[in-house]
C-alpha positions in Angstrom: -142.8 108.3 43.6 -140.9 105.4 41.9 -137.8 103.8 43.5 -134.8 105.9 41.9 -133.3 103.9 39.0 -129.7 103.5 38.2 -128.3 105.2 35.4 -127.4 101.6 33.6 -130.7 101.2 33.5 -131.5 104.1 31.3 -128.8 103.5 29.2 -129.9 99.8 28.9 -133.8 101.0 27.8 -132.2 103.5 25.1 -130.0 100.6 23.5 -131.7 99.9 20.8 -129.8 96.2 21.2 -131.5 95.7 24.6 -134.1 92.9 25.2 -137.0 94.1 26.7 -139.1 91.7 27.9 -142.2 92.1 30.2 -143.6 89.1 32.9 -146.5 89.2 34.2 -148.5 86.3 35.6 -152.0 85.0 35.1 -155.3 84.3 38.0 -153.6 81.1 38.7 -150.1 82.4 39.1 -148.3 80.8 35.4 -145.9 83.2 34.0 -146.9 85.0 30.8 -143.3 86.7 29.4 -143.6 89.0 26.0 -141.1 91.2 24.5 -142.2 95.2 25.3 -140.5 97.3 22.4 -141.2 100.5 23.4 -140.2 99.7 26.6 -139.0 103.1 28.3 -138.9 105.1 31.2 -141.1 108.4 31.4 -139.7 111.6 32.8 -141.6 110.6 36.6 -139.3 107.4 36.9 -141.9 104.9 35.7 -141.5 102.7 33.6 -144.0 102.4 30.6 -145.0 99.5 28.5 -147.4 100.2 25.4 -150.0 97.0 24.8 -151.0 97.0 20.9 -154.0 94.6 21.9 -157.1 94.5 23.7 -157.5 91.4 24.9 -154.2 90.1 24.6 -153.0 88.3 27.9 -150.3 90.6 29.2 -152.8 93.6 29.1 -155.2 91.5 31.0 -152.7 90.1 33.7 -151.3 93.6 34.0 -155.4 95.0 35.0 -155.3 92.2 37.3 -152.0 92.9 38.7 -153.2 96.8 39.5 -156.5 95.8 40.8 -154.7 93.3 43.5 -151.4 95.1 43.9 -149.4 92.7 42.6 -146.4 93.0 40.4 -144.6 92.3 37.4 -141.0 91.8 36.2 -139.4 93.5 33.7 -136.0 91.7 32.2 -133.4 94.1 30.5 -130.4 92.4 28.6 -128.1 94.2 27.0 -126.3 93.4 23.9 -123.0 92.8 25.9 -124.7 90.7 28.4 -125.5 92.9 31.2 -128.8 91.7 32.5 -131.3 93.5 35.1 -134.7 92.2 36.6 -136.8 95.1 37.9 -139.9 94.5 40.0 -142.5 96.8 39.6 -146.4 97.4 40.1 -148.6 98.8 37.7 -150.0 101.9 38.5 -152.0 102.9 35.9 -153.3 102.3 32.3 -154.0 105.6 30.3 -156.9 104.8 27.6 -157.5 108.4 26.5 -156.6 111.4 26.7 -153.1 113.7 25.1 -151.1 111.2 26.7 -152.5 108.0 25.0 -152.9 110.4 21.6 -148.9 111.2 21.4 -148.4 107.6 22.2 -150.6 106.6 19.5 -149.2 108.5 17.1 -145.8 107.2 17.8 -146.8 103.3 17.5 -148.6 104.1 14.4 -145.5 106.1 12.9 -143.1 103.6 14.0 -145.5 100.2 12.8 -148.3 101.6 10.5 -152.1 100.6 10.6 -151.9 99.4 14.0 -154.0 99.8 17.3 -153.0 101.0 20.8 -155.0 99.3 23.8 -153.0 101.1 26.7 -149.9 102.9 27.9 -149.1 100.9 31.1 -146.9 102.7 33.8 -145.3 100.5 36.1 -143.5 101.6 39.5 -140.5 100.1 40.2 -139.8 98.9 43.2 -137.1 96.5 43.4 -133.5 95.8 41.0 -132.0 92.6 40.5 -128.5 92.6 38.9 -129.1 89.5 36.7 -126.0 89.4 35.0 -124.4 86.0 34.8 -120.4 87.3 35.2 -121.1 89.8 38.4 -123.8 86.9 39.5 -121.0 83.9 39.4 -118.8 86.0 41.2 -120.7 87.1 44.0 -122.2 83.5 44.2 -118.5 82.2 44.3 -117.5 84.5 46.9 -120.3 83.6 49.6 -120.8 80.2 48.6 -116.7 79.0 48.1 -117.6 75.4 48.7 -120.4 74.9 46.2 -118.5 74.5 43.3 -119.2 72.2 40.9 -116.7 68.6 41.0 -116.9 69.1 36.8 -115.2 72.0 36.9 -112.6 70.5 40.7 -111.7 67.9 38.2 -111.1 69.7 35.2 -108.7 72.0 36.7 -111.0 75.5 36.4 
């Protein structure tokens, strides 16, 4: 079973505003970021990414990722800046079957004459609040005497 999301992230994968943008990394570790439209969360508590392409390179780092058990990040930023990172590990990529066929009808509703490599689920296993006001904060709070001298000298 996946780690228990937060409601905020629901709402933040049903805002149509929200960036959704999936990280994976390559067999030599660079990052690989793409943006994950259909983004969602399925009624299990993963989360599910839909790859259009065969060979494109997030759908081959994400194969490599569940054969080693490594994992991938998933950026959420809402349209009033509320940012979350959540860690997660592929569990699964669904090539056939009912599941695929409802998904492929969706995409190909939603886009047209388009393909469907794989519906990705991805556990979660870890939340990062990301977001820059609640980050500065907290920083500010632990770290008092790390402010920058700009903003000593400027009065802030």
């Amino acid at each position: 079973m996946p780690l228990t999301l937060q409601p905020i992230i629901r709402e933040l994968l049903e805002d149509t505003g929200t960036s959704k943008i999936v990280a994976t990394t390559n067999e030599d570790g660079s990052p690989y970021a793409v943006v994950s439209p259909f983004l969602h969360l399925n009624h299990d508590g993963f989360l599910v990414h839909l790859e259009l392409l065969e060979t494109s390179i997030t759908n081959r780092n994400l194969l490599r990722n569940l054969w080693f058990d490594k994992k991938a990040a998933i950026n959420l930023t809402g349209k009033n800046g509320r940012s979350l990172l959540v860690k997660g590990v592929p569990v699964k990529a669904i090539i056939s079957g009912q599941i695929f066929s409802q998904y492929y009808t969706k995409v190909r509703r939603d886009l047209g004459d388009v393909d469907l490599s794989a519906v990705w689920l991805i556990k979660p296993v870890e939340i990062i609040n990301e977001t820059y006001t609640e980050r500065q904060i907290e920083e500010e709070s632990q770290y008092p005497f790390s402010v920058h001298l700009d903003r000593l000298v400027n009065g802030e």
